[in-house]
C-alpha positions in Angstrom: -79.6 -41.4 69.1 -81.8 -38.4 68.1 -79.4 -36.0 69.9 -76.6 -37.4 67.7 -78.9 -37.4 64.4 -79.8 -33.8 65.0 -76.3 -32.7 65.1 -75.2 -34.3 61.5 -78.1 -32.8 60.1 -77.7 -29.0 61.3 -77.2 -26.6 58.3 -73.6 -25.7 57.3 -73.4 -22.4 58.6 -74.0 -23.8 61.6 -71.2 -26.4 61.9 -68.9 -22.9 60.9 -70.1 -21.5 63.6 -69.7 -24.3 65.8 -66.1 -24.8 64.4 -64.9 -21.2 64.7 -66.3 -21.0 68.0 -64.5 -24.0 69.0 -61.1 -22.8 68.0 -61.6 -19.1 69.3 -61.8 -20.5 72.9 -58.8 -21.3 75.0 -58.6 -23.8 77.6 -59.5 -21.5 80.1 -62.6 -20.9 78.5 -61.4 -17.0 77.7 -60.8 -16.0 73.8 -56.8 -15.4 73.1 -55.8 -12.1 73.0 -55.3 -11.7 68.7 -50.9 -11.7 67.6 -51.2 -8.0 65.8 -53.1 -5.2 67.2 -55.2 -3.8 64.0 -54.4 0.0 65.2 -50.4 -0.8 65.0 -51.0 -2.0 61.5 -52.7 1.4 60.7 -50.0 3.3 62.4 -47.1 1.4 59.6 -49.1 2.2 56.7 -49.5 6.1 57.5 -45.9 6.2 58.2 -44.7 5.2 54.7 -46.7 7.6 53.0 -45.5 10.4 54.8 -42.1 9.1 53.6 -43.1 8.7 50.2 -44.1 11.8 50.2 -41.5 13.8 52.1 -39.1 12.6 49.1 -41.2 13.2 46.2 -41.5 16.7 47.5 -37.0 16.6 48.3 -36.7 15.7 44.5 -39.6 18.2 43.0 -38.1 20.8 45.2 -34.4 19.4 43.9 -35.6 20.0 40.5 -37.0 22.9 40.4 -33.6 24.5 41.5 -31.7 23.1 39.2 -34.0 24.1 36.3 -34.2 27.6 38.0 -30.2 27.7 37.8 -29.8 26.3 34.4 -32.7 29.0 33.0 -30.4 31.7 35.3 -27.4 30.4 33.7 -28.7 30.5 30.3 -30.4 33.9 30.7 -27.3 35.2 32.2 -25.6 33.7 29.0 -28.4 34.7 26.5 -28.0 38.4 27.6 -24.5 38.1 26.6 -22.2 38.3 23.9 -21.6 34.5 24.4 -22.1 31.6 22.0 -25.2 29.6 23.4 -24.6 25.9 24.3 -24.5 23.2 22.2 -23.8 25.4 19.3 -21.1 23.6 17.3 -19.5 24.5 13.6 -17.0 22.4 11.3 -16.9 19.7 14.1 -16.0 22.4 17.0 -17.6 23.3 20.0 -18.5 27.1 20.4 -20.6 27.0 23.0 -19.5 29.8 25.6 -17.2 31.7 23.8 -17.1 35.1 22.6 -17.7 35.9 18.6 -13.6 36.4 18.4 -12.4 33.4 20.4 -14.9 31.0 18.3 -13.1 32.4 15.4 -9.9 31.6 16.6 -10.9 28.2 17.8 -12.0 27.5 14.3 -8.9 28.7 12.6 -6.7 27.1 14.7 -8.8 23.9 14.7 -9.1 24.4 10.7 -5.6 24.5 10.3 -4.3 21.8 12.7 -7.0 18.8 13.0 -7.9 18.9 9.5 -11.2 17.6 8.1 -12.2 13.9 8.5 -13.0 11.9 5.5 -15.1 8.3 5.8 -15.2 5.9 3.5 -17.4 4.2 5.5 -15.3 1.7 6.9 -12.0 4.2 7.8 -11.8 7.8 8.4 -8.6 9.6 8.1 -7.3 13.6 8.7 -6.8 15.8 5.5 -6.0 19.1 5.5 -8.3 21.9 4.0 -6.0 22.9 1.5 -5.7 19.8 -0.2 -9.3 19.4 -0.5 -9.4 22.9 -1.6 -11.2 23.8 1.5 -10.9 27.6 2.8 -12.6 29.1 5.7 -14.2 32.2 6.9 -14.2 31.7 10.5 -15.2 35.3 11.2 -17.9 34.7 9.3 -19.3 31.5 10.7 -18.5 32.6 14.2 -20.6 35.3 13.9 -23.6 33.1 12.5 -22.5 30.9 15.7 -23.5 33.9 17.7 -26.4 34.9 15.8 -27.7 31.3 16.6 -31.1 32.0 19.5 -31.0 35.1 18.7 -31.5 37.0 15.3 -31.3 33.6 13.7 -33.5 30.7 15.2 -35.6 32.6 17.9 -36.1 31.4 21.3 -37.1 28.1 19.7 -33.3 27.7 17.9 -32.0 28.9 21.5 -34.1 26.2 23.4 -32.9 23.6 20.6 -29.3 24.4 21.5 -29.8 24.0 24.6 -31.8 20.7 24.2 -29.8 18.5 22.0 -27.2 21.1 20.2 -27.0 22.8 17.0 -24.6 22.6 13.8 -24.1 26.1 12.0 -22.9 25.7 8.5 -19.7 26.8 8.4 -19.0 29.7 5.9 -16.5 28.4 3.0 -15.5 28.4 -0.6 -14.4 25.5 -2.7 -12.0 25.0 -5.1 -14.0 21.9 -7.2 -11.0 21.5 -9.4 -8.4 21.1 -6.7 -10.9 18.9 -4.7 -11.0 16.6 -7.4 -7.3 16.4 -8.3 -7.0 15.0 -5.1 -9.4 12.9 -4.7 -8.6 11.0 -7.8 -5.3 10.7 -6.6 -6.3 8.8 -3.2 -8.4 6.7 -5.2 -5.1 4.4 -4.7 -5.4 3.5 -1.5 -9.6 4.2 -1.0 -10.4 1.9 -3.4 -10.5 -1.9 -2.3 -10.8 -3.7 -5.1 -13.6 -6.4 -5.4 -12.0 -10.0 -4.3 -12.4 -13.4 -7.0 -13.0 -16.5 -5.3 -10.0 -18.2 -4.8 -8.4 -20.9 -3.1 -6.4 -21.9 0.6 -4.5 -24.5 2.0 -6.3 -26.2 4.6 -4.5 -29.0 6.2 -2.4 -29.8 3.3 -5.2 -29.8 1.1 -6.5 -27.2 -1.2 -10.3 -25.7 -0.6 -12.0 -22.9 -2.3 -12.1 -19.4 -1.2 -15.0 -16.9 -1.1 -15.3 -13.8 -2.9 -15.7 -10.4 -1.7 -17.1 -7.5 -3.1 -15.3 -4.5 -3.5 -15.9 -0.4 -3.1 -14.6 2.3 -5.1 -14.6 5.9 -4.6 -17.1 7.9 -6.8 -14.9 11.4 -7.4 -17.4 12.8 -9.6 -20.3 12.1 -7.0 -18.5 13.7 -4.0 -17.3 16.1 -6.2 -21.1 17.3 -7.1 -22.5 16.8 -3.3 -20.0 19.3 -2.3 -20.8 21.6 -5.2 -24.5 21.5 -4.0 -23.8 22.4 -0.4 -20.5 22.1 0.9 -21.5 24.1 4.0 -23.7 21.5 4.9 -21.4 18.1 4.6 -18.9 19.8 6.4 -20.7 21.3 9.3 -19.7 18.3 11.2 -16.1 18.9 10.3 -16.4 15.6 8.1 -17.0 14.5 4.2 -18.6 11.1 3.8 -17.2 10.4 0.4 -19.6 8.7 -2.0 -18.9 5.0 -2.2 -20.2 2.4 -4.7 -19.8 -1.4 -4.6 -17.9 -3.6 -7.3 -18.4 -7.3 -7.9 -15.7 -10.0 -8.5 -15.6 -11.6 -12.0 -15.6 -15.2 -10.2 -17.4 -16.4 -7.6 -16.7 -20.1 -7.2 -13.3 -21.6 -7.2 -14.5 -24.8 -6.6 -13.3 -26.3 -10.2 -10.0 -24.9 -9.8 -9.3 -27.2 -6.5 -7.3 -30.0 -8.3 -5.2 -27.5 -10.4 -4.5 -25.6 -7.2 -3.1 -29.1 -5.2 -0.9 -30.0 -7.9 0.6 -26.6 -7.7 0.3 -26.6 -3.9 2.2 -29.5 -3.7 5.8 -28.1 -4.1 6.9 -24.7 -2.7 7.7 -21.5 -5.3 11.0 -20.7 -6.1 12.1 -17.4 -6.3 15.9 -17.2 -8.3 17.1 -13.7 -8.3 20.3 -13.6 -10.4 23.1 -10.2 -10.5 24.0 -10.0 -14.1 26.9 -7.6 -12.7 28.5 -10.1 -10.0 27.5 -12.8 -11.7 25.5 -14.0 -8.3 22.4 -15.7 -7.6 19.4 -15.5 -5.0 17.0 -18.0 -4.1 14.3 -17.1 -2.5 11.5 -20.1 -1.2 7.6 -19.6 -0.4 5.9 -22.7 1.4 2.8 -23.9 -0.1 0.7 -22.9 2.7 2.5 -19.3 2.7 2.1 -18.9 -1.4 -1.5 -20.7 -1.0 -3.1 -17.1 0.1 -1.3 -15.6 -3.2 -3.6 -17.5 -5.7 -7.1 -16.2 -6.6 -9.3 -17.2 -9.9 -9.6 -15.4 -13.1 -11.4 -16.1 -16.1 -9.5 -17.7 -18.9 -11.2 -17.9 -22.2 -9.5 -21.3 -23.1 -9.5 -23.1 -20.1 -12.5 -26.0 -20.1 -14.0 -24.6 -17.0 -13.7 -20.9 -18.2 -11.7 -20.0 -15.0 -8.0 -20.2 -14.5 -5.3 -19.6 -11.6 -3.8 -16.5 -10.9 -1.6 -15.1 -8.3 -2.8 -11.7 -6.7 0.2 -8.6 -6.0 -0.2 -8.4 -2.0 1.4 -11.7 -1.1 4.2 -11.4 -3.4 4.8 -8.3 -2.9 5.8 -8.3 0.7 7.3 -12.1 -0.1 9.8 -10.0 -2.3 10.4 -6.7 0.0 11.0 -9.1 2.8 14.1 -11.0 1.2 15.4 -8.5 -1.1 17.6 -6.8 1.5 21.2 -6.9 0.0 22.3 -3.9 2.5 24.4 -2.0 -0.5 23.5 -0.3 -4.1 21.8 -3.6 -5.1 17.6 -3.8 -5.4 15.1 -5.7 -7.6 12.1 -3.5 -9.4 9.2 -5.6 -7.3 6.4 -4.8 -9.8 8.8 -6.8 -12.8 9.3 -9.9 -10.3 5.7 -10.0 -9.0 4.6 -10.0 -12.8 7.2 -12.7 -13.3 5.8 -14.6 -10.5 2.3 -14.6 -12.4 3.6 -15.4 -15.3 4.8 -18.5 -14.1 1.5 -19.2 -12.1 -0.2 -18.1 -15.6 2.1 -21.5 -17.5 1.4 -23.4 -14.2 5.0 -23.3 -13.2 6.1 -22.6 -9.5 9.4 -20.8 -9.8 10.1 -17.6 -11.6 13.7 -16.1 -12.3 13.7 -12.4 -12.0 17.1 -9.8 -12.3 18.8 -7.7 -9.5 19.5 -4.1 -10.2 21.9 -1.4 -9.1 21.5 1.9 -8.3 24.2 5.1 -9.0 27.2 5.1 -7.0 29.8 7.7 -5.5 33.3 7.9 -6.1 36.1 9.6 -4.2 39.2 10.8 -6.4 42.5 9.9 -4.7 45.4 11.5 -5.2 47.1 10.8 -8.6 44.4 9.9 -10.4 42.9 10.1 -13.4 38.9 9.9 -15.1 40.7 7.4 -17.6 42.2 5.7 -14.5 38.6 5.6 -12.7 37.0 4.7 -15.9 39.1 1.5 -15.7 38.8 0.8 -11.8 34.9 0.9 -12.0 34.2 -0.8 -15.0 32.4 1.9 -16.5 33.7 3.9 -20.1 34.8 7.2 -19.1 32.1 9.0 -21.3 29.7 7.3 -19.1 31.0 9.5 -16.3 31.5 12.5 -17.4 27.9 13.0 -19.0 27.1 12.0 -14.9 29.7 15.3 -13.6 28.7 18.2 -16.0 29.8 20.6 -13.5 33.5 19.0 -12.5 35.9 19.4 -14.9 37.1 16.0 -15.2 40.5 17.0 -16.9 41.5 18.5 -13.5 40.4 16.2 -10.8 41.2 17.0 -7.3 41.3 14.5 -4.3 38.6 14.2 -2.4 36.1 15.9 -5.2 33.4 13.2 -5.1 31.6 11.9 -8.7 28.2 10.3 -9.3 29.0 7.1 -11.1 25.8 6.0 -13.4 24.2 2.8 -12.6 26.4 -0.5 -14.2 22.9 -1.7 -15.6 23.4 1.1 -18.5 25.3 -1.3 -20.0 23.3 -4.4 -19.9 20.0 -3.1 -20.9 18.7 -6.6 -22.6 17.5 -9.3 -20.2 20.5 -11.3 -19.3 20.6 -14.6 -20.1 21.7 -16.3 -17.2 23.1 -19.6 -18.6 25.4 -18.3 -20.6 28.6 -15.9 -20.3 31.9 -14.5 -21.8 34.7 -13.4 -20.4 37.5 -11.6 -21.6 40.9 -11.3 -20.1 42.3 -8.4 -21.4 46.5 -9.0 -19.9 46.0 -12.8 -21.7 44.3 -11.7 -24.7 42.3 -14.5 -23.7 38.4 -15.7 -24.5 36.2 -18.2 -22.2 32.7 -19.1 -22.9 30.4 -20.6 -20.1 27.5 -22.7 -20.4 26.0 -23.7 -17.2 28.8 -22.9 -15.4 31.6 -24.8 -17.7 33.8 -24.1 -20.7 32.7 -24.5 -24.0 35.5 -22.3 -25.7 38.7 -21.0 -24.9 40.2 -19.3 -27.4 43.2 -17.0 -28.4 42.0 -13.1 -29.0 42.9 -9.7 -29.7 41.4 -6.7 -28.0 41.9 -2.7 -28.7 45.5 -1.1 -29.1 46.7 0.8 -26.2 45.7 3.7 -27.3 41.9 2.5 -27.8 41.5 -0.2 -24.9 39.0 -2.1 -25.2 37.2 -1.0 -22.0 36.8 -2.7 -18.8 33.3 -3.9 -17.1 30.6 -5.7 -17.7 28.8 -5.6 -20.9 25.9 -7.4 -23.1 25.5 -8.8 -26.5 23.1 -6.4 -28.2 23.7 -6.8 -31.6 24.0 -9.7 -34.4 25.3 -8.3 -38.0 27.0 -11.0 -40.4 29.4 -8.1 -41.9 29.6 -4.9 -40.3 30.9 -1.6 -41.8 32.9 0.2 -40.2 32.9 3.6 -42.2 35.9 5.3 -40.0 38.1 2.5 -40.8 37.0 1.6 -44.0 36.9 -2.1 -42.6 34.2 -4.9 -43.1 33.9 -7.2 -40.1 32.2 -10.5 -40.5 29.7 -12.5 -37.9 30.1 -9.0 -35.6 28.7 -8.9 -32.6 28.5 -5.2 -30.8 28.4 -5.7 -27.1 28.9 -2.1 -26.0 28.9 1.6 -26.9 31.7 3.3 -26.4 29.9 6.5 -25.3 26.0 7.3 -23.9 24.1 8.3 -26.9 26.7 6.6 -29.7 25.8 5.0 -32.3 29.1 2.9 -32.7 29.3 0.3 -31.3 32.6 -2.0 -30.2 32.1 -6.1 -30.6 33.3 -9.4 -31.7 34.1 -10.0 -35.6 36.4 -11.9 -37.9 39.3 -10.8 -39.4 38.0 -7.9 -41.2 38.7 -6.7 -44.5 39.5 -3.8 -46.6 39.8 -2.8 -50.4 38.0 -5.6 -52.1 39.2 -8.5 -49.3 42.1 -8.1 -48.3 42.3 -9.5 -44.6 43.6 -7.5 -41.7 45.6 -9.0 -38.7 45.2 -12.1 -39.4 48.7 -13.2 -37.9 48.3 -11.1 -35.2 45.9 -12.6 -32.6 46.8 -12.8 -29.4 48.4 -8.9 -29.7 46.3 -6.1 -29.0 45.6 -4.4 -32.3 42.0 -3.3 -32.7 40.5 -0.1 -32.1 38.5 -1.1 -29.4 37.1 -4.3 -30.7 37.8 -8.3 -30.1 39.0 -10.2 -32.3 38.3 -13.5 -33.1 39.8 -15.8 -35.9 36.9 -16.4 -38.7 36.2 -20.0 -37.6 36.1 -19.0 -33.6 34.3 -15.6 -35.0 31.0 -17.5 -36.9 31.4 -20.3 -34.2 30.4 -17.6 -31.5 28.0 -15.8 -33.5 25.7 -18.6 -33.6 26.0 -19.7 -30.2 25.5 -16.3 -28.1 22.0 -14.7 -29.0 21.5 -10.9 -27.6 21.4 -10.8 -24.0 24.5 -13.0 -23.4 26.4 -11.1 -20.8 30.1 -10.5 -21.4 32.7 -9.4 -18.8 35.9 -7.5 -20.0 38.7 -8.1 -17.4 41.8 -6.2 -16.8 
């Protein structure tokens, strides 16, 4: 029991002892022979940091020769008559070359790739000489050479060779030619500040953002290249000066349930020939014409903003359809304004008017310019003022004329619901109103020898009773509908039976026989009937 008592109470160290002595011992009574000899381990570590050292000493040695060839190479190129390295002008790389190939390479770089002007956003090529630009590339080739050398020292040589060098290029400006054309790309620099507007989302209107805008400040880029055009452009570039503009309105939210009533129907385009008498209709689905509409402020509205439509979408809406493949076209910045201005009385259709450009003719054998007048529906006078330098007394076949546009003659806005027609062979009138009759009457048109001439013509002209000083004729309720000439003041038109010498009434029994001077006539009833009801504008279509 002591025994026992003694061990338990034997200090701690000694029960480590005890313990590690207990484990070091083997069955046998021998110690184990230890699992890694301690001079191995030494061996492994002295290894490594011979390796480590081997390849630090690889790479300084690798280093060192490639510093020693680059300081051979650039001594070898120093001692020359080369360009250092890294030495750039006007966005071109000189380094290496000789002072007359650098100025080569400018010249030809100068000339062909143009300086780059940023707006920021978009860069874009423009030649030198519409900037007014002009280049002395012997000049700033040789300050390319002088570069580490006279100019900059071994410091300006090292900085080449660090991280390059720009040299100024050598240049004179034209300011006034620089400015004449920047103020003409102002067109398409500019991007005009956007109102908030509103989309179609889902059927349903929702309001849009707005966007700022930036304009190009001429006067600004103009002055920065006064001050040191050299260096702006030693990087072959011109960062014009830009400055922000601000929409007018920036919430559309009020204009939402305006916007859904219009949105609910699609805009109608009706494009109508005055000439041929023929209509276009053109159709824009409300989520197509939605992106068209923007806000503007509008003094009387309750809100203080109002819709309007923008010139983008409708634009390429109307260069899209108008394709009629012959002399036919519309004038797009009319319609778009048409568009608005239905937008503008919160209407979603708009009727605009086709137009026609000048034609050719061919002469064929046997004819004449009276003969041609009559075929094209355009007064001879018309066509020779087009043909100065054919003498149109002596056509010849196959001599080609320039025929003037038909829209000479119907300069007025047509008025589409409402046309007259006259058959020349009957000596007949028609009047249409929406496509039907509303008079067909018996008429007289010019004598033989003063037709009243073919094509298609306008009401221009309201006078209750016309003189006629050649004639010495007064002609009630006249109506002149065309000139018999460019640059005439007579005009030919409808009247009454006229009269002459204090009342006395001319061919009043003779309707239905050709016996005017150019004119149609009308009995006095039909001839105040048809004054009243055809306001200027009216076209009127003389048939053979």
């Amino acid at each position: 029991m002591q025994s026992v008592s003694h061990l338990r109470s034997a200090p701690p160290s000694s029960r480590r002892r005890s313990r590690q002595q207990g484990r070091r011992l083997s069955p046998s009574g021998m110690p184990p022979a230890p699992n890694v000899p301690p001079a191995r381990r030494k061996k492994s570590r002295s290894q490594a940091k011979m390796f480590l050292a081997l390849g630090l000493g690889f790479t300084l040695l690798f280093i060192g020769v490639c510093v020693i060839g680059l300081l051979v190479v650039f001594g070898l190129i120093y001692g020359s008559d080369q360009i250092l390295p890294g030495v750039e002008s006007a966005g071109v790389d000189l380094g290496g070359l000789g002072e007359n190939e650098a100025a080569n390479t400018l010249t030809q770089a100068w000339t062909t790739q143009g300086i780059l002007l940023s707006d920021g956003e978009r860069t874009w090529a423009v030649s030198p000489v519409e900037l007014g630009l002009s280049l002395d590339a012997a000049a700033t080739a040789a300050a390319a050479k002088a570069w580490g050398r006279s100019d900059g020292g071994i410091t300006g040589a090292l900085q080449s060779l660090a991280g390059g060098v720009e040299i100024e290029p050598v240049m004179t400006v034209d300011l006034s030619q620089l400015t004449s054309y920047l103020q003409s790309a102002k067109s398409f620099v500019d991007l005009p500040a956007q109102n908030a507007g509103v989309q179609l989302v889902n059927g349903q209107a929702e309001a849009t953002p707005a966007l700022e805008g930036r304009e190009l400040d001429v006067s600004s880029t103009v002055e920065q290249l006064r001050l040191d055009a050299a260096g702006e452009l030693a990087d072959g570039s011109l960062d014009l000066v830009m400055f922000a503009t601000t929409p007018t309105v920036t919430d559309a939210t009020p204009l939402v349930a305006q916007a859904n009533a219009l949105l609910s129907r699609p805009f109608m385009v009706d494009a109508y020939d005055p000439i041929r008498n023929e209509w276009f209709h053109w159709t824009a689905a409300p989520d197509v014409w939605a992106g068209w509409l923007t806000a503007v402020p509008s003094v009387g509205s309750p809100t203080g903003l109002g819709l309007a439509m923008n010139v983008d979408g409708p634009m390429a809406f109307l260069q899209a359809n108008a394709a009629f493949g012959d002399e036919r076209y519309i004038d797009a910045e009319k319609a778009v304004a048409a568009m608005q201005e239905a937008v503008g009385r919160n209407q979603t259709n708009a009727t605009i008017r086709i137009w026609h450009n000048p034609t050719t003719y061919t002469v064929q054998p046997g004819q004449t310019l009276a003969a041609i007048a009559e075929e094209v529906g355009i007064p001879y006078p018309y066509i020779q003022v087009e043909n100065t330098a054919i003498n149109t007394d002596a056509l010849s076949v196959g001599q080609e004329l320039r025929l003037p546009s038909k829209d000479i003659l119907v300069p007025l806005d047509p008025i589409p619901s409402k046309r007259i027609v006259i058959d020349r062979s009957d000596q007949h009138l028609w009047a249409y109103e929406n496509g039907q009759v509303v008079f067909d009457w018996v008429i007289s048109t010019g004598l033989p020898t003063s037709p009243t001439a073919l094509g298609i013509f306008q009401v221009q002209s309201h006078e209750l009773n016309a003189y006629a000083q050649q004639w010495n004729l007064y002609m009630p309720h006249f109506m002149g509908f065309y000139h018999p000439g460019p640059n005439m003041d007579l005009m030919n038109g409808f009247h009454g039976f006229p009269t002459r010498g204090g009342g006395y009434l001319l061919w009043s029994d003779d309707l239905g026989t050709p016996v005017t001077y150019g004119c149609v006539l009308l009995s006095l009833e039909n001839a105040e009937t048809l004054y009243n009801w055809a306001p200027d504008g009216v076209v009127v279509e003389v048939r053979a």
